[in-house]
HTML snippet that shows the backbone in 3Dmol.js (N, CA, C, O; Angstrom):
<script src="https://3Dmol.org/build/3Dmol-min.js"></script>
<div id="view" style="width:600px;height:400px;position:relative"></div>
<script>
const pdb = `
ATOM      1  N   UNK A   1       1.521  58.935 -42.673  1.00  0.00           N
ATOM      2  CA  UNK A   1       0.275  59.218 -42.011  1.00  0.00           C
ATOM      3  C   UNK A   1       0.109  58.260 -40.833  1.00  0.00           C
ATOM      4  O   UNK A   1       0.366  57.069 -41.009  1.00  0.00           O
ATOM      5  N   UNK A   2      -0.264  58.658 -39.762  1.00  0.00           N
ATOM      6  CA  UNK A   2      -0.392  58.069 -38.341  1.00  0.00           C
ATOM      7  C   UNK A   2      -1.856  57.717 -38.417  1.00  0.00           C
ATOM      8  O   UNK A   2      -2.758  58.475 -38.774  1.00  0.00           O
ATOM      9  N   UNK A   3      -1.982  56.287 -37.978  1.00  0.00           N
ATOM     10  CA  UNK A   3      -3.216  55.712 -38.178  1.00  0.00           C
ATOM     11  C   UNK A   3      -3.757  55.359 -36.461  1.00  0.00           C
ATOM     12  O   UNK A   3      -2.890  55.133 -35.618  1.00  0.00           O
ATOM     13  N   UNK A   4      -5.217  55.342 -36.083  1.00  0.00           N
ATOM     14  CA  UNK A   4      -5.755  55.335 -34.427  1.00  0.00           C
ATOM     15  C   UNK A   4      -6.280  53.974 -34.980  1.00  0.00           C
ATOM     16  O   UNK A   4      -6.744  53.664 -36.078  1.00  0.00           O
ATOM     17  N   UNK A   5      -6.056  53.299 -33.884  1.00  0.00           N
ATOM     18  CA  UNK A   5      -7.523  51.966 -33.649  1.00  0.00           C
ATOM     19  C   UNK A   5      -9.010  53.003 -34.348  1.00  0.00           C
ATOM     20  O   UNK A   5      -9.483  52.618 -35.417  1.00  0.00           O
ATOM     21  N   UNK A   6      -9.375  53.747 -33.940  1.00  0.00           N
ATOM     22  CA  UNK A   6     -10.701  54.242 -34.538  1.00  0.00           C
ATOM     23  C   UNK A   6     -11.302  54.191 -35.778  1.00  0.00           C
ATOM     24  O   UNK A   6     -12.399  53.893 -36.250  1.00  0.00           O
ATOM     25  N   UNK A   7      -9.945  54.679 -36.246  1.00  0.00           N
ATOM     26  CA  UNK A   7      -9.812  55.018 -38.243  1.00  0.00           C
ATOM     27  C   UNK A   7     -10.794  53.569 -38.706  1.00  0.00           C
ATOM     28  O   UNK A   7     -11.737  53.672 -39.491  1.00  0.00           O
ATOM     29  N   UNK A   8     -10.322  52.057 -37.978  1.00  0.00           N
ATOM     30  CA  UNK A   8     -10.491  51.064 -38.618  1.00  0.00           C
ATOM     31  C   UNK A   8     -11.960  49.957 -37.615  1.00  0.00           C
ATOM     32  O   UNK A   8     -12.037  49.346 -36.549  1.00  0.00           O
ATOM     33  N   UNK A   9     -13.022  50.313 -39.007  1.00  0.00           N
ATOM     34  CA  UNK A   9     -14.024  49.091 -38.504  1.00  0.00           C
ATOM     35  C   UNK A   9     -13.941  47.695 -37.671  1.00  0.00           C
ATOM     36  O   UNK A   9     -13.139  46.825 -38.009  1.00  0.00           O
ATOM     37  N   UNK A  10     -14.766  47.542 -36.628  1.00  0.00           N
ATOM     38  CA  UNK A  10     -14.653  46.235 -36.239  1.00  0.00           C
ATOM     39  C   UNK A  10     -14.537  44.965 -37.115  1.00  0.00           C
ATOM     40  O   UNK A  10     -15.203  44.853 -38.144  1.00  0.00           O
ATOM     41  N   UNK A  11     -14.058  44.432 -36.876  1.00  0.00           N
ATOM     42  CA  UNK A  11     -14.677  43.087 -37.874  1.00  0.00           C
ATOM     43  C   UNK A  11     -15.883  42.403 -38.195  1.00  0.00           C
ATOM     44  O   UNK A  11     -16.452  43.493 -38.126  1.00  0.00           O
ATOM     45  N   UNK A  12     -16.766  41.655 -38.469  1.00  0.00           N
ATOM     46  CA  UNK A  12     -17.627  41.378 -38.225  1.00  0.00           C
ATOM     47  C   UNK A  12     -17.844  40.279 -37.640  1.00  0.00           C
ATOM     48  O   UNK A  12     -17.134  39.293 -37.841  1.00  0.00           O
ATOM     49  N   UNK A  13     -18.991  40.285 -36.724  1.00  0.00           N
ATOM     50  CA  UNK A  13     -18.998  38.898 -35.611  1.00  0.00           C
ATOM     51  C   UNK A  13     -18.996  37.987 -36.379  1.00  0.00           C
ATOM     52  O   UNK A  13     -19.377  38.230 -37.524  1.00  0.00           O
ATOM     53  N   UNK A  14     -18.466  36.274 -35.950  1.00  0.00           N
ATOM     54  CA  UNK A  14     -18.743  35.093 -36.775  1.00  0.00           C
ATOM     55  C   UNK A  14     -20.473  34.627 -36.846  1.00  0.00           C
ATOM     56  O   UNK A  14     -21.149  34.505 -35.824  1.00  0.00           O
ATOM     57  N   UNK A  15     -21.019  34.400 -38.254  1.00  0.00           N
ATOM     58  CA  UNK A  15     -22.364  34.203 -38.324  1.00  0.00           C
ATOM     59  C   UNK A  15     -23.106  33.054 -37.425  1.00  0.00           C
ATOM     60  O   UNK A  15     -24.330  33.014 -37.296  1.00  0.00           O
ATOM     61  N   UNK A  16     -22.507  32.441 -37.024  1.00  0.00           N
ATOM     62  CA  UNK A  16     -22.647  31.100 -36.056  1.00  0.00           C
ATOM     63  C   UNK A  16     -21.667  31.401 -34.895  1.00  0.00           C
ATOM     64  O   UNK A  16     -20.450  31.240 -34.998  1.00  0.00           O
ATOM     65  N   UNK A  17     -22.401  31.929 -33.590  1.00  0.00           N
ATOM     66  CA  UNK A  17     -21.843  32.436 -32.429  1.00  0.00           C
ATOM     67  C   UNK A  17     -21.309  30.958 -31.479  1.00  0.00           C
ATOM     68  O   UNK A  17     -21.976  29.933 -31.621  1.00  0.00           O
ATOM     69  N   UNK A  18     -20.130  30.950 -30.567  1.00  0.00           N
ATOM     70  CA  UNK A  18     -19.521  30.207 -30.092  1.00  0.00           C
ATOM     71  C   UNK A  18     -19.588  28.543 -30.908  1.00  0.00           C
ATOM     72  O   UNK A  18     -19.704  27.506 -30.256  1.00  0.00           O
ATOM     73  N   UNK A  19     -19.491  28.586 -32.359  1.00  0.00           N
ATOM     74  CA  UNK A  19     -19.101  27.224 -33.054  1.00  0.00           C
ATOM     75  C   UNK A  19     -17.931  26.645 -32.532  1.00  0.00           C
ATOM     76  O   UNK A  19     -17.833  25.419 -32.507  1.00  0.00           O
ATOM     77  N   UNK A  20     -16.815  27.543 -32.013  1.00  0.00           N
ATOM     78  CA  UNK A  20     -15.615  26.491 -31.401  1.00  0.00           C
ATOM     79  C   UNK A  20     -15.051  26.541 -32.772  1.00  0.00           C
ATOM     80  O   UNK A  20     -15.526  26.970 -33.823  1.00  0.00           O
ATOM     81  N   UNK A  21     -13.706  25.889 -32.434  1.00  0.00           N
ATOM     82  CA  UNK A  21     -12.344  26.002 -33.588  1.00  0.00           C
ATOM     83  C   UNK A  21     -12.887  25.220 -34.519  1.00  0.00           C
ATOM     84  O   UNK A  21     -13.706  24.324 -34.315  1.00  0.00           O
ATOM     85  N   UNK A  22     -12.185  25.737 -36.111  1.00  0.00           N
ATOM     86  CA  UNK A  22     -12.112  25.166 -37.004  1.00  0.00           C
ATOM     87  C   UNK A  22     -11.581  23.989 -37.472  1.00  0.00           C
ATOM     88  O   UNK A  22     -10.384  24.139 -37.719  1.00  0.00           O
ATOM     89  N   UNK A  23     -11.980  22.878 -37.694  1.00  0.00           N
ATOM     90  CA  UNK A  23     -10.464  21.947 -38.040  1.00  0.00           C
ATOM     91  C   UNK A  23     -10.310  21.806 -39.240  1.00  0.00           C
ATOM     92  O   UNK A  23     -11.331  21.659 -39.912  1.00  0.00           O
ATOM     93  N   UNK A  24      -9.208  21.801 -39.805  1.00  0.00           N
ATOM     94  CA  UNK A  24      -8.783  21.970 -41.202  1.00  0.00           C
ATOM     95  C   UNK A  24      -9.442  20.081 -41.969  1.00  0.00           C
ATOM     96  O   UNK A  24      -9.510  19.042 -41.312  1.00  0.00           O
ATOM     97  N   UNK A  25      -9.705  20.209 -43.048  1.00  0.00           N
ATOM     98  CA  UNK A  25     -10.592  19.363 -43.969  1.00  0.00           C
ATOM     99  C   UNK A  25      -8.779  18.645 -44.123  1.00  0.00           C
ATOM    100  O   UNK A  25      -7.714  19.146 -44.485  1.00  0.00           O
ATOM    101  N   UNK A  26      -9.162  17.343 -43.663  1.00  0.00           N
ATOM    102  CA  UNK A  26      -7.887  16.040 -44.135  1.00  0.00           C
ATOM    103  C   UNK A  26      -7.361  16.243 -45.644  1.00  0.00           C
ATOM    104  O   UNK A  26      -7.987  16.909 -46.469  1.00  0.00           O
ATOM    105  N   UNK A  27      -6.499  15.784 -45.835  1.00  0.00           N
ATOM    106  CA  UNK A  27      -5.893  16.029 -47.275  1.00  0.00           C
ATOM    107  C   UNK A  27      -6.536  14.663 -48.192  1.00  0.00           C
ATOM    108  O   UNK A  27      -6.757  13.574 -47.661  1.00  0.00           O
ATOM    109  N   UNK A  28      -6.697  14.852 -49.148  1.00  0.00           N
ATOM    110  CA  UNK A  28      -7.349  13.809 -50.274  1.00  0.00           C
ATOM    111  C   UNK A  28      -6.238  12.786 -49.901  1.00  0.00           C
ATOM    112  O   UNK A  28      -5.075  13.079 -49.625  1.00  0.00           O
ATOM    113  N   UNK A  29      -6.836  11.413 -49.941  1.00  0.00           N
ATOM    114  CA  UNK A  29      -5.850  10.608 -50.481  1.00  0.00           C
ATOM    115  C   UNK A  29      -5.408  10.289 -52.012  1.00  0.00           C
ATOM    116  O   UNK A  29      -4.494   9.745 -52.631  1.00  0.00           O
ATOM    117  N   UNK A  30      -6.661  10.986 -52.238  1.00  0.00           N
ATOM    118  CA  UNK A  30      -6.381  10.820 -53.829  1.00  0.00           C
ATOM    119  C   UNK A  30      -5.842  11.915 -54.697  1.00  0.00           C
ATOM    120  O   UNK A  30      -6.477  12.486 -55.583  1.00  0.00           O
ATOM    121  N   UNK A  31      -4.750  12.119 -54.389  1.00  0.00           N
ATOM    122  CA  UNK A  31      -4.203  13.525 -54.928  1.00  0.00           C
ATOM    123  C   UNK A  31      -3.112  12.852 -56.175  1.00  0.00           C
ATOM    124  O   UNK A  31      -2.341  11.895 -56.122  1.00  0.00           O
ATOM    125  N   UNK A  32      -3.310  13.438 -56.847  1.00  0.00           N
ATOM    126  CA  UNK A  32      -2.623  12.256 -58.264  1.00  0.00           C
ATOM    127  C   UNK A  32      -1.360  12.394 -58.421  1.00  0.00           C
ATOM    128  O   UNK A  32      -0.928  13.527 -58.638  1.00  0.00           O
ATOM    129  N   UNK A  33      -0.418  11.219 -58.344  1.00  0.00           N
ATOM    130  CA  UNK A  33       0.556  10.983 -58.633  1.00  0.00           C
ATOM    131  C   UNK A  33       1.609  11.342 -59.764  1.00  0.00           C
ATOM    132  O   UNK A  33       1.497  12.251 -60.586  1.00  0.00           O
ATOM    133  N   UNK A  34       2.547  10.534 -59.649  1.00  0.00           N
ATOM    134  CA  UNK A  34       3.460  11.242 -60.796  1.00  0.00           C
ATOM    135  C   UNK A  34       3.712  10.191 -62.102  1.00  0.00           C
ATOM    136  O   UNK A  34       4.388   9.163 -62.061  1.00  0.00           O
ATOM    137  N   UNK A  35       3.032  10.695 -63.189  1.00  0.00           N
ATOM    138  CA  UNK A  35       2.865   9.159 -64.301  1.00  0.00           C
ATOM    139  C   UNK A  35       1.102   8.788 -64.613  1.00  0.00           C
ATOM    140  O   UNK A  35       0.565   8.042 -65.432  1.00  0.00           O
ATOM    141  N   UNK A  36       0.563   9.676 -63.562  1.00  0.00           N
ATOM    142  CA  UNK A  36      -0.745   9.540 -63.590  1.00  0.00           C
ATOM    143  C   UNK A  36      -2.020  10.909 -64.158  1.00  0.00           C
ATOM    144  O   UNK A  36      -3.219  10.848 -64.430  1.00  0.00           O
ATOM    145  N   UNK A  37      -0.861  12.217 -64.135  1.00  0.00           N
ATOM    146  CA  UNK A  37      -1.039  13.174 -65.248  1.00  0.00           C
ATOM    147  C   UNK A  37      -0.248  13.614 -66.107  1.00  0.00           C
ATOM    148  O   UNK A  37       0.940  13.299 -66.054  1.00  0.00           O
ATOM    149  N   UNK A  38      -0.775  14.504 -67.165  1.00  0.00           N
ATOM    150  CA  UNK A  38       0.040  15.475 -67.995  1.00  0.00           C
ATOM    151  C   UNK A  38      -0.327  16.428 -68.078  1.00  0.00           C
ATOM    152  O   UNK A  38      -1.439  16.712 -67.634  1.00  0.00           O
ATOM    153  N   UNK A  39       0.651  17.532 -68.829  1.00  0.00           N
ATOM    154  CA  UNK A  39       0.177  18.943 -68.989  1.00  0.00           C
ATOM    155  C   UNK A  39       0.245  19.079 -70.468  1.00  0.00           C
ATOM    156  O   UNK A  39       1.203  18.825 -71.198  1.00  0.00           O
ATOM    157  N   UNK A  40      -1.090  19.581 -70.827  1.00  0.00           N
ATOM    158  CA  UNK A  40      -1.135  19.651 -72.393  1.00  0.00           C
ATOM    159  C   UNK A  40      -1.999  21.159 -72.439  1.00  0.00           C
ATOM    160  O   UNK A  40      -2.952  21.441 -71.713  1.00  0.00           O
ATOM    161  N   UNK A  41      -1.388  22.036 -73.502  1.00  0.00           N
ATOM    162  CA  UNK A  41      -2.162  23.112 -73.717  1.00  0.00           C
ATOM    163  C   UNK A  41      -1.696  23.705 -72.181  1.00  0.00           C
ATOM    164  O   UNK A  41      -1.699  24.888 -72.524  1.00  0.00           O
ATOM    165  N   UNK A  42      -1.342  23.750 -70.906  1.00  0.00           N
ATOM    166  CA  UNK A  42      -1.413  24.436 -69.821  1.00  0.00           C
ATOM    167  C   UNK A  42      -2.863  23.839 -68.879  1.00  0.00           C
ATOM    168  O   UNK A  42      -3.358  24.296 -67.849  1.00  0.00           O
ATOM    169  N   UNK A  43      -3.138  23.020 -69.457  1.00  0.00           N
ATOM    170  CA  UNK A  43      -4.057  22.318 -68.608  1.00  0.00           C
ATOM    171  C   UNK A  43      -3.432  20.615 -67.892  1.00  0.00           C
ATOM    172  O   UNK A  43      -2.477  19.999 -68.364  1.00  0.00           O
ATOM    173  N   UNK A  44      -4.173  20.213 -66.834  1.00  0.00           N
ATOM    174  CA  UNK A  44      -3.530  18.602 -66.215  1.00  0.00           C
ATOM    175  C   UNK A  44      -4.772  17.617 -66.556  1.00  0.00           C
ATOM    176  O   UNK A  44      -5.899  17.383 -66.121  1.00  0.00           O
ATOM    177  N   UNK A  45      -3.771  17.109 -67.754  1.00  0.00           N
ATOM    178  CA  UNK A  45      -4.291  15.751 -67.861  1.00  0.00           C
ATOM    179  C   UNK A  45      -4.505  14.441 -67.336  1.00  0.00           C
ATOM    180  O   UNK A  45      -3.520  13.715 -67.474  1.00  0.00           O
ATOM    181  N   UNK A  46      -5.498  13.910 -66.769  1.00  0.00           N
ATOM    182  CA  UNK A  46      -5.419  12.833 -65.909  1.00  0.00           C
ATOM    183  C   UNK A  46      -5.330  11.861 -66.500  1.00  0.00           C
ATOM    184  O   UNK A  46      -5.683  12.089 -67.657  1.00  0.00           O
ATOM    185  N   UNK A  47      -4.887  10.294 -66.293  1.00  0.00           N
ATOM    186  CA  UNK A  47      -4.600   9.356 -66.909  1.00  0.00           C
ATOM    187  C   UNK A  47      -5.810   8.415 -66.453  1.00  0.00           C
ATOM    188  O   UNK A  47      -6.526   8.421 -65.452  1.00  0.00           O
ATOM    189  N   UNK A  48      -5.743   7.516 -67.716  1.00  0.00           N
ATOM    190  CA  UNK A  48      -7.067   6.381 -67.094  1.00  0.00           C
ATOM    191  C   UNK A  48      -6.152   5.579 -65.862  1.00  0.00           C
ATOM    192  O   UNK A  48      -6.713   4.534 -65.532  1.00  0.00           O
ATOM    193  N   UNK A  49      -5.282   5.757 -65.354  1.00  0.00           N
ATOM    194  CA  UNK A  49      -4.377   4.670 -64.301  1.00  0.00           C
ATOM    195  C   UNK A  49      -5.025   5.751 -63.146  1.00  0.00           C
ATOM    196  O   UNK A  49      -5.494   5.027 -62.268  1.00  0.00           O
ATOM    197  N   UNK A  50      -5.220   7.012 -62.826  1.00  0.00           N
ATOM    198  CA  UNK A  50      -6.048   7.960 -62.222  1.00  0.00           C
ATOM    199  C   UNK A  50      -7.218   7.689 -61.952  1.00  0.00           C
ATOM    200  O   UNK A  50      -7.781   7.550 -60.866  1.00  0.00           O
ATOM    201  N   UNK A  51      -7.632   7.606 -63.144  1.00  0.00           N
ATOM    202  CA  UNK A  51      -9.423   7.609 -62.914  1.00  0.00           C
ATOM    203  C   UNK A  51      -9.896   6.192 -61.850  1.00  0.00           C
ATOM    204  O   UNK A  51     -10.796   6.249 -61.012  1.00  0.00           O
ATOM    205  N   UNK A  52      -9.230   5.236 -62.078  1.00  0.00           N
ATOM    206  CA  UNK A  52      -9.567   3.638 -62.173  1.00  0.00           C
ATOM    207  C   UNK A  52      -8.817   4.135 -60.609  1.00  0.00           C
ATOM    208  O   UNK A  52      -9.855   4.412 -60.009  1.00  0.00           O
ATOM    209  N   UNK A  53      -7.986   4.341 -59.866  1.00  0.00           N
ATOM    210  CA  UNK A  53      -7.646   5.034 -59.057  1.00  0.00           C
ATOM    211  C   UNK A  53      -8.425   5.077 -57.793  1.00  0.00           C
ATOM    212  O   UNK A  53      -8.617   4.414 -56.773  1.00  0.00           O
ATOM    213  N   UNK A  54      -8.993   6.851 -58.711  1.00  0.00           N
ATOM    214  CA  UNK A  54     -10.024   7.409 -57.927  1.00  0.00           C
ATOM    215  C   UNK A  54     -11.452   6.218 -57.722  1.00  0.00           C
ATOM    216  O   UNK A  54     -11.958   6.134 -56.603  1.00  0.00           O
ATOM    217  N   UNK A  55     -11.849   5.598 -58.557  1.00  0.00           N
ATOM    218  CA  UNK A  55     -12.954   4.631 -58.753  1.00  0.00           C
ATOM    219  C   UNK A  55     -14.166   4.876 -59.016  1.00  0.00           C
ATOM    220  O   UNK A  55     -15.092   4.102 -58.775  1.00  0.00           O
ATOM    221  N   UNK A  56     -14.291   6.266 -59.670  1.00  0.00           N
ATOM    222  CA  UNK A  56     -15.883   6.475 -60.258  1.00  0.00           C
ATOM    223  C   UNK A  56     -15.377   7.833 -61.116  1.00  0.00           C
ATOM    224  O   UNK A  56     -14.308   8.439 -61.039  1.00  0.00           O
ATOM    225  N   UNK A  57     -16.407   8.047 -61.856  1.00  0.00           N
ATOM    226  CA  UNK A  57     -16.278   8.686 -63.565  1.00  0.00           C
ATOM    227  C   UNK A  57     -17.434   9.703 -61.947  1.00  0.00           C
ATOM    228  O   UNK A  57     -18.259   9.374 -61.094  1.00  0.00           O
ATOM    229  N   UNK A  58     -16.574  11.232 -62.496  1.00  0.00           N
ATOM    230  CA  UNK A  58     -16.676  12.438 -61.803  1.00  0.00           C
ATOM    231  C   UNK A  58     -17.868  13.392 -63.419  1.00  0.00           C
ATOM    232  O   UNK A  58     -18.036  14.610 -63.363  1.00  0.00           O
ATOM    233  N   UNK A  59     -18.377  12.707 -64.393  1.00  0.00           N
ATOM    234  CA  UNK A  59     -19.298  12.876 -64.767  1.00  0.00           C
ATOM    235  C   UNK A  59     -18.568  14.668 -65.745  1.00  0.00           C
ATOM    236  O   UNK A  59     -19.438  15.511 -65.959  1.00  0.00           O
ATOM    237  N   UNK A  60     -17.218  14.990 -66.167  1.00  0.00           N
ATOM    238  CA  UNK A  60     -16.715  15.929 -66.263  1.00  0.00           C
ATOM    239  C   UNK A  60     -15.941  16.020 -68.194  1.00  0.00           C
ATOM    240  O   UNK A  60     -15.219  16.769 -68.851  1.00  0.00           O
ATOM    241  N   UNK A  61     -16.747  14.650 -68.378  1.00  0.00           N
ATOM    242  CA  UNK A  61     -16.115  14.215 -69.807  1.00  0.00           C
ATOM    243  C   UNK A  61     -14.588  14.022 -69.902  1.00  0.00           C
ATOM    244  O   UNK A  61     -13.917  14.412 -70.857  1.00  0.00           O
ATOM    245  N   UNK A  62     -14.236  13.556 -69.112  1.00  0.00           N
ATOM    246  CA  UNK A  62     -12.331  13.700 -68.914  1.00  0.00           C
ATOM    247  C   UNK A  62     -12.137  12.858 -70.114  1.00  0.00           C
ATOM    248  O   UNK A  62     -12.971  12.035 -70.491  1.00  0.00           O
ATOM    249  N   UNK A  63     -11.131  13.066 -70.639  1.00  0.00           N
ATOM    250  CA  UNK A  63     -10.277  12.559 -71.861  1.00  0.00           C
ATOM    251  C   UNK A  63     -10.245  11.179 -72.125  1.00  0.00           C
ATOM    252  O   UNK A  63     -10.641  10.628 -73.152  1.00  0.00           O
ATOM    253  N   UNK A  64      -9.501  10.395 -70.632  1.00  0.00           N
ATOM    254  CA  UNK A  64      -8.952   9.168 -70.369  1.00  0.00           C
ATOM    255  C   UNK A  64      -9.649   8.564 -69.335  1.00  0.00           C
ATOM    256  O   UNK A  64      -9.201   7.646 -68.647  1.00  0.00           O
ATOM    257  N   UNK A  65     -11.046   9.213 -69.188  1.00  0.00           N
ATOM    258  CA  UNK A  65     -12.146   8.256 -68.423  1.00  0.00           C
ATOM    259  C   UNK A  65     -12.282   6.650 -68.921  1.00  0.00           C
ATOM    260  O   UNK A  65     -12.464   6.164 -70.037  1.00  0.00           O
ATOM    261  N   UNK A  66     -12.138   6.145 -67.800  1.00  0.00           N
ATOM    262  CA  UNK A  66     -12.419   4.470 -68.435  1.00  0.00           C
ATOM    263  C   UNK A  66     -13.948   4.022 -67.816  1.00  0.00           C
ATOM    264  O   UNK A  66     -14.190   2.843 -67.556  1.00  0.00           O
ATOM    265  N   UNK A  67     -14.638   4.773 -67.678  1.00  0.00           N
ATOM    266  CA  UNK A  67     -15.732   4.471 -66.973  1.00  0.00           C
ATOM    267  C   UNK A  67     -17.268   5.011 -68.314  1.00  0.00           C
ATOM    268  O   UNK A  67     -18.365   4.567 -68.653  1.00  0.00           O
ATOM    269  N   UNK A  68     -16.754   5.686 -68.503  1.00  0.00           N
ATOM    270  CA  UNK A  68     -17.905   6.294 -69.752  1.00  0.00           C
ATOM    271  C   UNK A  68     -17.289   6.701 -70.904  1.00  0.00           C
ATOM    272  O   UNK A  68     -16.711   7.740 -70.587  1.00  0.00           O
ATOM    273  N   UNK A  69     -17.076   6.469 -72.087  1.00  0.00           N
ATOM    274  CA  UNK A  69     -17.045   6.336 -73.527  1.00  0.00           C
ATOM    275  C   UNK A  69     -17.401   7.806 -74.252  1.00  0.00           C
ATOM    276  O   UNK A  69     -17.985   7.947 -75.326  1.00  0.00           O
ATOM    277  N   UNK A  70     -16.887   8.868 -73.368  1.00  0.00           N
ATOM    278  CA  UNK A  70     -17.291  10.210 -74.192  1.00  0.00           C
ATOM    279  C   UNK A  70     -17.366  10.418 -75.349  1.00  0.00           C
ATOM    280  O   UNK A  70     -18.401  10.656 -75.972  1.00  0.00           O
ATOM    281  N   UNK A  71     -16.098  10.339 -75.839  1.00  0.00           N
ATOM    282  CA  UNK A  71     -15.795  10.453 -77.114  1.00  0.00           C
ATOM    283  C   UNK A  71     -16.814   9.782 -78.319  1.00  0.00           C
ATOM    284  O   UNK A  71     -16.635  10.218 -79.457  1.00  0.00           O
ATOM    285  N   UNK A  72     -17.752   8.862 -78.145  1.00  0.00           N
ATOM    286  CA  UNK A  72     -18.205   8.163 -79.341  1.00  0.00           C
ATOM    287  C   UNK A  72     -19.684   8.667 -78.774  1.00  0.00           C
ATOM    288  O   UNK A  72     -20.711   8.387 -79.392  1.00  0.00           O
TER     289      UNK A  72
END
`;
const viewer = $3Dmol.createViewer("view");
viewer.addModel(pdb, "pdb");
viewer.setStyle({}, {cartoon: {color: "spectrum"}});
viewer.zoomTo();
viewer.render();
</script>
């Protein structure tokens, strides 16, 4: 089947007119290392050498938080 420019809708304008280019968001520095997770069940386990790392408890009950005492 032979398709026209017509067949297909404009796009839609950007909601914020002349914003100018996007710049892509910097990469984390804190992207976790190797020794600093695991995979258990199919999930990534972070290590307290991670957390202490990153430098603040992300409030998410993580396993090997050294900042808050979930577990008890």
């Amino acid at each position: 089947m032979k398709t026209t420019p017509s067949q297909f809708p404009e796009p839609p304008s950007p909601s914020v007119p002349n914003a100018g280019p996007v710049e892509a968001a910097p990469v984390p520095a804190l992207l976790a290392q190797p020794g600093e997770y695991y995979f258990e069940d199919g999930r990534m386990v972070f290590t307290a050498t991670y957390h202490l790392r990153r430098g603040y408890c992300c409030g998410s009950r993580c396993r090997h938080c050294p900042y808050k005492d979930w577990n008890r």
